[in-house]
Residue frames as qw, qx, qy, qz and C-alpha x, y, z in Angstrom:
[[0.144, 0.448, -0.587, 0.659, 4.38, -186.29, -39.41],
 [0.588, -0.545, -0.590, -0.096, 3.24, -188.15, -36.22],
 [0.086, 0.655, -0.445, 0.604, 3.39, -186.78, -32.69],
 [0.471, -0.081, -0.819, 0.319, 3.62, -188.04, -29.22],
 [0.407, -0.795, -0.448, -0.039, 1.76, -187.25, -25.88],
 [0.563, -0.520, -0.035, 0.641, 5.36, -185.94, -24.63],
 [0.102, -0.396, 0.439, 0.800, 6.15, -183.75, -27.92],
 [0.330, 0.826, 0.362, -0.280, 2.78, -182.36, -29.32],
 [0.292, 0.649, 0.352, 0.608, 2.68, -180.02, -32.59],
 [0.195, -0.568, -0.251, 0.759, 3.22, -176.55, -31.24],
 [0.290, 0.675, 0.439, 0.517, 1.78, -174.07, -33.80],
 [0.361, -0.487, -0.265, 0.750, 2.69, -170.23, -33.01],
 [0.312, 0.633, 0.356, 0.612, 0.95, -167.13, -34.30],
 [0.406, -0.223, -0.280, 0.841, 1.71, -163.83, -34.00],
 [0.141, -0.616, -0.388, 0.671, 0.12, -160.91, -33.50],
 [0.477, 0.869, 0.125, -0.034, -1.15, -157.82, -35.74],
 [0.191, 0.940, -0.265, -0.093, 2.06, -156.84, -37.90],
 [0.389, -0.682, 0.620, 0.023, 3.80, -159.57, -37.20],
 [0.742, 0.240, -0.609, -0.146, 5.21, -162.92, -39.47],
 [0.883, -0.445, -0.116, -0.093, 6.60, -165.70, -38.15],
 [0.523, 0.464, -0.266, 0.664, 9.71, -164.18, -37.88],
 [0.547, -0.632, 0.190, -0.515, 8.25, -162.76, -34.06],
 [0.935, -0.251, 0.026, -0.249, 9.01, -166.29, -33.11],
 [0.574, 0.632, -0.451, 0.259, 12.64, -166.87, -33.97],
 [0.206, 0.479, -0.664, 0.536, 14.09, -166.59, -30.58],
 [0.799, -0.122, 0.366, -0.462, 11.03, -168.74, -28.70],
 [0.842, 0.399, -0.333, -0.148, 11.91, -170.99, -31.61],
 [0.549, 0.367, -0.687, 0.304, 15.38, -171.65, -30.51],
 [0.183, -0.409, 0.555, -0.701, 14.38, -172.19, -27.16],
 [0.808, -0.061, 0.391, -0.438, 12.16, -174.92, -27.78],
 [0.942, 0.112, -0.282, -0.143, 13.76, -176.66, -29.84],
 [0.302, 0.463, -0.759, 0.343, 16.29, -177.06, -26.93],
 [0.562, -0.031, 0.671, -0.483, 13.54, -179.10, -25.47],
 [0.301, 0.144, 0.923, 0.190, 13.06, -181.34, -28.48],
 [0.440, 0.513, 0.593, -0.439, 9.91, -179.94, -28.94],
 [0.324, 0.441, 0.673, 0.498, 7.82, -179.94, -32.71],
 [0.087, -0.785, -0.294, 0.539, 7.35, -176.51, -32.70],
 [0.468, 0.322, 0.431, 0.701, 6.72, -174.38, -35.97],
 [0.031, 0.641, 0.342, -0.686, 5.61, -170.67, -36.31],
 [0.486, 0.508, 0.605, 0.374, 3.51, -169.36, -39.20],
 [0.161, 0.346, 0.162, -0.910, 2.73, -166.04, -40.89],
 [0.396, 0.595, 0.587, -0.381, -0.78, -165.58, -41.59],
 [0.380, 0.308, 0.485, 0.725, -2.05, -164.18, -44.84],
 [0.050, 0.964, 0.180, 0.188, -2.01, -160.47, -45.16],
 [0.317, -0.845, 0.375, 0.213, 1.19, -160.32, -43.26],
 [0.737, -0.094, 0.418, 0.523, 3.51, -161.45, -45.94],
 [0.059, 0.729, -0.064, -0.679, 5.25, -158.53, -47.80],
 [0.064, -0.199, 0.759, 0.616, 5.86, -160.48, -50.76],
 [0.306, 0.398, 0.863, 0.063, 2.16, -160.97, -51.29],
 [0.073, -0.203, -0.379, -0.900, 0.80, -158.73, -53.84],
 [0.481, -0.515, -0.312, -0.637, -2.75, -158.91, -52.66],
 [0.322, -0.447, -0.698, 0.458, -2.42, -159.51, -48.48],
 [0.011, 0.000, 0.245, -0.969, -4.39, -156.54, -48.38],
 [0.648, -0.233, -0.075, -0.721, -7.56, -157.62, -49.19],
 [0.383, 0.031, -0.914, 0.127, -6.73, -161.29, -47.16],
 [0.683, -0.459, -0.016, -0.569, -9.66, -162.20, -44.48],
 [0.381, -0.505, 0.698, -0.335, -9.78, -163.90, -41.49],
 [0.934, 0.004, 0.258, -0.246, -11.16, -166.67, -43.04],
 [0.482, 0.740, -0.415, 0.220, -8.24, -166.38, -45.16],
 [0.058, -0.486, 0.793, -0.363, -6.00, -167.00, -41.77],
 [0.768, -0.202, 0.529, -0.299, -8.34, -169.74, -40.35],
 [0.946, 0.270, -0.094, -0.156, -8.07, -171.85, -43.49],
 [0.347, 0.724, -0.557, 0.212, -4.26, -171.06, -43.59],
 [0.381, -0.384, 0.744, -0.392, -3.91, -172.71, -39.70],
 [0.847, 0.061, 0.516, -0.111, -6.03, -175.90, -40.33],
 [0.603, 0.728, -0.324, 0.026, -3.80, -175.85, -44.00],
 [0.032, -0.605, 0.677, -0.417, -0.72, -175.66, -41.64],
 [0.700, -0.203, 0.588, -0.349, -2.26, -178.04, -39.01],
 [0.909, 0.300, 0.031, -0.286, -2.88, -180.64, -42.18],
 [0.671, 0.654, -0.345, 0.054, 0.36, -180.64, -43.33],
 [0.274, -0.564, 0.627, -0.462, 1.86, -181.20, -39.78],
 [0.384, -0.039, -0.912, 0.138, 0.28, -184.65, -39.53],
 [0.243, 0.062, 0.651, -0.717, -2.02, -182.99, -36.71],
 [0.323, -0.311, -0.839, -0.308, -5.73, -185.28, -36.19],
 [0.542, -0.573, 0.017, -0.614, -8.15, -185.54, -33.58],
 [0.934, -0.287, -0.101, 0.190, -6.28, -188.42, -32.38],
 [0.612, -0.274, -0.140, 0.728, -2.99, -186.36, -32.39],
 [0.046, 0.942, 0.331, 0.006, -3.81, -182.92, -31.88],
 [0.386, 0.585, -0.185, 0.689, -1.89, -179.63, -31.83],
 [0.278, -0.638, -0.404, 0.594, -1.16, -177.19, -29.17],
 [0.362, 0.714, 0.269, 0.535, -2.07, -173.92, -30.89],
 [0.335, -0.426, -0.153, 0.826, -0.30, -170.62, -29.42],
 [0.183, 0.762, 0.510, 0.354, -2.29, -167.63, -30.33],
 [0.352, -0.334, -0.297, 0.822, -0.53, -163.94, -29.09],
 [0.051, 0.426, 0.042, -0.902, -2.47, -160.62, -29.22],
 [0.407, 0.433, -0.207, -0.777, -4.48, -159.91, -32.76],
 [0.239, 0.193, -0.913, -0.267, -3.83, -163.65, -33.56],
 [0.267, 0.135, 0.826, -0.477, -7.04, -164.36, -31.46],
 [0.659, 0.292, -0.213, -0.659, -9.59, -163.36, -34.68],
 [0.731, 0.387, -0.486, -0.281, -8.52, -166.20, -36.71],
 [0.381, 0.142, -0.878, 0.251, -7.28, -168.85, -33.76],
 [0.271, 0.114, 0.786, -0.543, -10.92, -168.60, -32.36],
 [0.816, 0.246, -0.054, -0.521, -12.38, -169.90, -35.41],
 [0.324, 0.404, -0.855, -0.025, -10.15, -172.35, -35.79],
 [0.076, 0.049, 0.858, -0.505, -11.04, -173.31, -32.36],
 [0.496, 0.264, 0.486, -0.669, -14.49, -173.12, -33.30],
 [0.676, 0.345, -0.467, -0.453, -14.42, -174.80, -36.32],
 [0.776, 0.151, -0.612, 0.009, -12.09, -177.81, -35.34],
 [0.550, -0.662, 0.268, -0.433, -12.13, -178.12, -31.51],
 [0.985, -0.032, 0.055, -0.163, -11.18, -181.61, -31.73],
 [0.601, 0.675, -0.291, 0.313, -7.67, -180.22, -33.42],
 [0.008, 0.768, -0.252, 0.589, -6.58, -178.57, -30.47],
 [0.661, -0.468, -0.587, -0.002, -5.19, -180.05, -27.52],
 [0.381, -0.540, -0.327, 0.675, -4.08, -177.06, -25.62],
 [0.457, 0.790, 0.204, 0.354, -4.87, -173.64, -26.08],
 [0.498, -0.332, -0.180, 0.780, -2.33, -171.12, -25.13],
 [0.116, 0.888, 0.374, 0.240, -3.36, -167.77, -25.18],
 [0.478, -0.363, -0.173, 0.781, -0.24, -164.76, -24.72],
 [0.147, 0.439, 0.173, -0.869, -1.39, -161.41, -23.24],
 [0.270, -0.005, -0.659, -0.702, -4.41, -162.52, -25.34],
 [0.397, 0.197, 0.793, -0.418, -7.88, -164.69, -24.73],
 [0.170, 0.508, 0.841, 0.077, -10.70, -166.33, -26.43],
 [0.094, -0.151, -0.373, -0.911, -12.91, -164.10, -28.82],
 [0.433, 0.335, 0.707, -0.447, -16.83, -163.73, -28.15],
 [0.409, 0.549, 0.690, 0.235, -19.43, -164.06, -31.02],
 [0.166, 0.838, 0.509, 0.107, -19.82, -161.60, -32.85],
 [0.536, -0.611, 0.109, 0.572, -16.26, -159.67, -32.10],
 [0.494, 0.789, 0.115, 0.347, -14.82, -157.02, -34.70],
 [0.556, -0.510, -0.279, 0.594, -11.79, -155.82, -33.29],
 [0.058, 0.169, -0.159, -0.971, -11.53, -152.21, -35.52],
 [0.400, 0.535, 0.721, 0.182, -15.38, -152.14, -36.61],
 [0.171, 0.902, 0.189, -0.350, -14.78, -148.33, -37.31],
 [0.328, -0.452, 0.616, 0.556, -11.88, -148.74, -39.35],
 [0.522, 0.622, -0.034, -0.583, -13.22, -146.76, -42.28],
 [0.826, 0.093, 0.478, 0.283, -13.71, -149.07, -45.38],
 [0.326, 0.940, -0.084, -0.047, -11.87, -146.25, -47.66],
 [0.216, -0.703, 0.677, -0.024, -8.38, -147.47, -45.86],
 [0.802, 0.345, -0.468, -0.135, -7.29, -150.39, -47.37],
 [0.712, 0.279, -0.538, 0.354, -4.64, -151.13, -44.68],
 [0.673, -0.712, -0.137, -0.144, -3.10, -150.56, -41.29],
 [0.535, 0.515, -0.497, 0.449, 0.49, -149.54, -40.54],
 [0.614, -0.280, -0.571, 0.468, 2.07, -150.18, -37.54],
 [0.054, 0.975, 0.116, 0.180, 1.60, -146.86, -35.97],
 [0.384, 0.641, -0.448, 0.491, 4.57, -144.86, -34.60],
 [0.427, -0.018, -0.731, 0.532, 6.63, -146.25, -31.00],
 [0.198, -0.059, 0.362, -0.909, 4.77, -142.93, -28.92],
 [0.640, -0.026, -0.411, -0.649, 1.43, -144.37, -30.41],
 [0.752, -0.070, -0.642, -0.133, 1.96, -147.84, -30.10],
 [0.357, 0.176, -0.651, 0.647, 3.13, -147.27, -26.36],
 [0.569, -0.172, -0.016, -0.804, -0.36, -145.33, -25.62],
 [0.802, 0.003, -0.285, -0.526, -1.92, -149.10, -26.52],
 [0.936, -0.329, -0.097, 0.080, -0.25, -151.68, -25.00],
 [0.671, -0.715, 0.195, 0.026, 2.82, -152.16, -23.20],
 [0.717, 0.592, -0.329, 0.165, 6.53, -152.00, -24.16],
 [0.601, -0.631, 0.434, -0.226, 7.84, -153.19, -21.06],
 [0.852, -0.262, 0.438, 0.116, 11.29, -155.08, -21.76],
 [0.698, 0.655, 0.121, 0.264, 11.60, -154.18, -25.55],
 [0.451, -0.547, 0.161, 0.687, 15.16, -152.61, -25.48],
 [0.338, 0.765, -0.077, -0.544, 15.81, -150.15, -28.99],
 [0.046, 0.179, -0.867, -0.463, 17.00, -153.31, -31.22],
 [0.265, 0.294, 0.916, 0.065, 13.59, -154.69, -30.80],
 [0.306, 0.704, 0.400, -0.501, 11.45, -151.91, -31.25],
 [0.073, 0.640, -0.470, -0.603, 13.76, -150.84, -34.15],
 [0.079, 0.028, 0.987, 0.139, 13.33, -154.68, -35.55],
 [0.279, 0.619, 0.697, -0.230, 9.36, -154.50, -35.10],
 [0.296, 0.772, 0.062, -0.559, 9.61, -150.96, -37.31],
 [0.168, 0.652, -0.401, -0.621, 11.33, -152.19, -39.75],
 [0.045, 0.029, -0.947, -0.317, 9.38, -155.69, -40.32],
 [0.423, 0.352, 0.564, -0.616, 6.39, -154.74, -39.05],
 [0.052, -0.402, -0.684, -0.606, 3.12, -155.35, -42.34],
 [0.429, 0.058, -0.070, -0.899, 0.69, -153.26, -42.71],
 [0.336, 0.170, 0.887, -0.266, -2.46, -155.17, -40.91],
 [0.026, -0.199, -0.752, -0.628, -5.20, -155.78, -43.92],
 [0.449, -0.049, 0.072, -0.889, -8.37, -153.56, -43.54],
 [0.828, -0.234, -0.358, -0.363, -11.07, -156.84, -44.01],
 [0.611, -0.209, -0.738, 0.197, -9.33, -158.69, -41.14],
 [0.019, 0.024, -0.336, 0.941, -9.72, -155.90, -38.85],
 [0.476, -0.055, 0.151, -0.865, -13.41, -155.14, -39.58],
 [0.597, -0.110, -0.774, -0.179, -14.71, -159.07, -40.21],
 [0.636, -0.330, 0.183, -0.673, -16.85, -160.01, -37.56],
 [0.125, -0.174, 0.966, -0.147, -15.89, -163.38, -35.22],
 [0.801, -0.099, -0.258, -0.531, -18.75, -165.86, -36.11],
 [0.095, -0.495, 0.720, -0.477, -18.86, -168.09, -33.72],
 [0.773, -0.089, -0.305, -0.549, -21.32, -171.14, -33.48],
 [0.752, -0.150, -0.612, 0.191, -19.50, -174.56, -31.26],
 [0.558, -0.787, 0.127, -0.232, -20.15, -174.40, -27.83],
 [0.962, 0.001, -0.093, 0.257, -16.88, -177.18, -27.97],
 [0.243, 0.866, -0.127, 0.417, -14.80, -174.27, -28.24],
 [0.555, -0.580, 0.342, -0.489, -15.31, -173.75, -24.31],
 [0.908, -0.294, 0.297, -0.020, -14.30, -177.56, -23.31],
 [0.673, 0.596, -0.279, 0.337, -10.95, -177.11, -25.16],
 [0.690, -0.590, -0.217, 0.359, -8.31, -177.21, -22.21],
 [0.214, 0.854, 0.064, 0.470, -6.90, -173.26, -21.78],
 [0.643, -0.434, -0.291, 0.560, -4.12, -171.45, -20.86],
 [0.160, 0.970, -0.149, 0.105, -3.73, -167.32, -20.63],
 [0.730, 0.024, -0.018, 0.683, -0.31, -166.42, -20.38],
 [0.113, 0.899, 0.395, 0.149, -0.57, -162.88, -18.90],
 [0.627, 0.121, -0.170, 0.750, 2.04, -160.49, -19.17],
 [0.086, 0.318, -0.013, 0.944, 1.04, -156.81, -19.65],
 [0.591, -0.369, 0.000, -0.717, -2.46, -157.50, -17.28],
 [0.206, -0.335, 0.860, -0.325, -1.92, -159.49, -14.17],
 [0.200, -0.132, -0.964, -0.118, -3.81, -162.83, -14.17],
 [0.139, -0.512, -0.751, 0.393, -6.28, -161.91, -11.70],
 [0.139, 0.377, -0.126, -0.907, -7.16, -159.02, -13.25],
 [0.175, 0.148, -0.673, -0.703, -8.14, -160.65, -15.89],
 [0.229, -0.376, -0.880, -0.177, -10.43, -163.06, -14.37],
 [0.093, -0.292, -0.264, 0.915, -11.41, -160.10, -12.56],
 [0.308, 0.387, -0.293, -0.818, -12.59, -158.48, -15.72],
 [0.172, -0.032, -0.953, -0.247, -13.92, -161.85, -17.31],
 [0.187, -0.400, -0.849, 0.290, -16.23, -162.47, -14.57],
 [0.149, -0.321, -0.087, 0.931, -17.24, -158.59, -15.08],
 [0.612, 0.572, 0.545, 0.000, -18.56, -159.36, -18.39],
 [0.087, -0.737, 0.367, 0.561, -15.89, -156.77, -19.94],
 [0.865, 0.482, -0.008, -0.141, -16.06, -157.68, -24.15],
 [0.380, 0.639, -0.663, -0.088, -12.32, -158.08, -24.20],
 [0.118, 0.222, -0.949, 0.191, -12.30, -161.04, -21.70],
 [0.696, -0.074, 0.275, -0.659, -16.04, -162.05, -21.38],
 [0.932, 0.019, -0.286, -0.222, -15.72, -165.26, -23.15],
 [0.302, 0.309, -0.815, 0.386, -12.88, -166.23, -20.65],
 [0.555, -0.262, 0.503, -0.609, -15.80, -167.11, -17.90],
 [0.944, 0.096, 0.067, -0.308, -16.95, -170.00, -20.11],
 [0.542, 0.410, -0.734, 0.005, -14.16, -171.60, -20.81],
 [0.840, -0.469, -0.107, -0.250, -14.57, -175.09, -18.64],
 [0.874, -0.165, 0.001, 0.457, -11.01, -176.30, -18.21],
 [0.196, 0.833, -0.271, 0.440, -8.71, -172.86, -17.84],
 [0.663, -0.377, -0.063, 0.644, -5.31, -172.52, -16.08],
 [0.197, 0.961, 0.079, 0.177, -3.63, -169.03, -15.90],
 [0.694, -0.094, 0.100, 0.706, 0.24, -168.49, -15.80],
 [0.043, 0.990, 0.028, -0.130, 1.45, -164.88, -15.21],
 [0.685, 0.189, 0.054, 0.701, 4.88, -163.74, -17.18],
 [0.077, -0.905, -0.193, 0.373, 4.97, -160.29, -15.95],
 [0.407, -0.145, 0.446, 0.784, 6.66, -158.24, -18.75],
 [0.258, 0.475, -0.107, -0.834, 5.35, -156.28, -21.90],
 [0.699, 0.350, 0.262, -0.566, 2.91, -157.19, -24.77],
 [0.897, 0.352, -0.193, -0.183, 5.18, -158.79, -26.49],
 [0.752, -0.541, 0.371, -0.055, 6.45, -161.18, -24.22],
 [0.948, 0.224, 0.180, 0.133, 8.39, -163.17, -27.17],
 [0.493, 0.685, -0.186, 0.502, 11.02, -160.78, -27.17],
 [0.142, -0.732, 0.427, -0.512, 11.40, -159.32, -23.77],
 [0.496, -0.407, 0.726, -0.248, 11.36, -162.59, -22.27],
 [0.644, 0.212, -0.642, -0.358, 11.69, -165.26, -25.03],
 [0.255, 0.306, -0.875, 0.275, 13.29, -168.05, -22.68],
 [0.211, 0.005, 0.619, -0.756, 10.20, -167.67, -20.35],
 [0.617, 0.262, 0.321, -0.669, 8.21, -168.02, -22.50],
 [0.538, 0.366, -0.748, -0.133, 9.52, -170.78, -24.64],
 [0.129, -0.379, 0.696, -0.595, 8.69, -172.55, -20.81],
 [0.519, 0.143, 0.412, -0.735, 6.04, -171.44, -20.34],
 [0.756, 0.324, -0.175, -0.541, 4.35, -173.13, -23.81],
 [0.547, 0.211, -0.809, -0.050, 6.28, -176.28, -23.12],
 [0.315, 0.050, 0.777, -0.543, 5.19, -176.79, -19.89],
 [0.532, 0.149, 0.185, -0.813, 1.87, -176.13, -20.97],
 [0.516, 0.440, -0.664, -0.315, 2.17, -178.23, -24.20],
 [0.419, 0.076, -0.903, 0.052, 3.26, -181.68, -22.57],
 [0.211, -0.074, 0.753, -0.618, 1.32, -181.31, -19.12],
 [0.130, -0.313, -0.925, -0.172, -1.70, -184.03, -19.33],
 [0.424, -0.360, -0.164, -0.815, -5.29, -182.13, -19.96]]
């Protein structure tokens, strides 16, 4: 598959619990812009896999540059990789493995890992797994601003059970190239300026957003998972981003 400067590879991952079934209704929204635009699910989040519980993030990074192979994507015709929420473990080794892949990142209500990141490192190794937790829970942690009671009902009843080693795996991190990828947040559930706010702070969820050398920042005000409560917007938003010249 080849691609053009106008109509990049779009590559979409979702979040903890989530296939690429999160992406369905961004889907149809780009491809009324033409655009080459596929969405994966990682391994551990497929229910039909007998062992995604013991899957690792290296497990997801290999899966994306797998994906990224079969797409046709080079260093002469790169992707745009879309990376929402939990999907940052394993789409900031990518980016630190193959910098060269990537010509845009997009980052929704999400951002760039630092070295050495674990995002549960107490998440006892006795537990094999992670269920989604229950709506009151999950409402505590981030934002359901927009979700109406088909989606939330939709997330409970496709949600996977995140895999205990990708949770406690530590982000190794080693190309400074990472950082000279052109970057975009997409911030929904934490205003933009906040964020660089916090970045510049040295806060561990957004410290490695100061280094990034080429960063744009695009606010979608809405809830954490912007791909429902405001698909269209954000089906826009990642095509703008996508075609606009780094």
């Amino acid at each position: 598959m080849t691609t053009s400067t106008n109509r990049p590879t779009i590559i979409l991952l979702a979040g903890h619990w989530l296939g690429a079934w999160a992406w369905d209704e961004v889907l149809e929204h780009l491809g009324s812009h033409d655009s080459r635009a596929t969405a994966l699910t990682l391994p551990g989040l497929d229910p039909d896999d007998p062992n995604r519980a013991a899957r690792t993030l290296d497990d997801q990074a290999a899966a994306i540059l797998d994906a990224m192979a079969r797409l046709g994507v080079s260093e002469d015709q790169p992707a745009v990789l879309v990376a929402h929420s939990g999907a940052n473990a394993p789409a900031s080794l990518v980016l630190d493995r193959r910098p060269k892949l990537i010509h845009r990142m997009v980052w929704v209500d999400s951002g760039p890992l630092a070295p050495g990141s674990i995002f549960a490192p107490d998440f006892p190794y006795g537990l094999a797994e992670l269920p989604l937790p229950s709506i009151d829970v999950l409402a505590s942690q981030a934002s359901l601003e927009g979700l109406n009671t088909g989606d939330l009902e939709r997330f409970q009843a496709r949600a996977v059970p995140e895999p205990g080693p990708v949770l406690r795996q530590p982000v190794e991190l080693t190309n400074d190239a990472r950082r000279k990828v052109p970057t975009t947040l997409v911030c929904c559930s934490i205003p933009g300026t906040t964020v660089l706010e916090l970045a510049l702070s040295g806060h561990g969820m957004f410290a490695e957003v100061a280094h990034i050398e080429n960063l744009d920042v695009l606010d979608l005000p809405t809830g954490h998972w912007p791909m429902w409560s405001r698909p269209r917007d954000l089906a826009r938003a990642i095509q703008s981003e996508a075609t606009r010249n780094n």
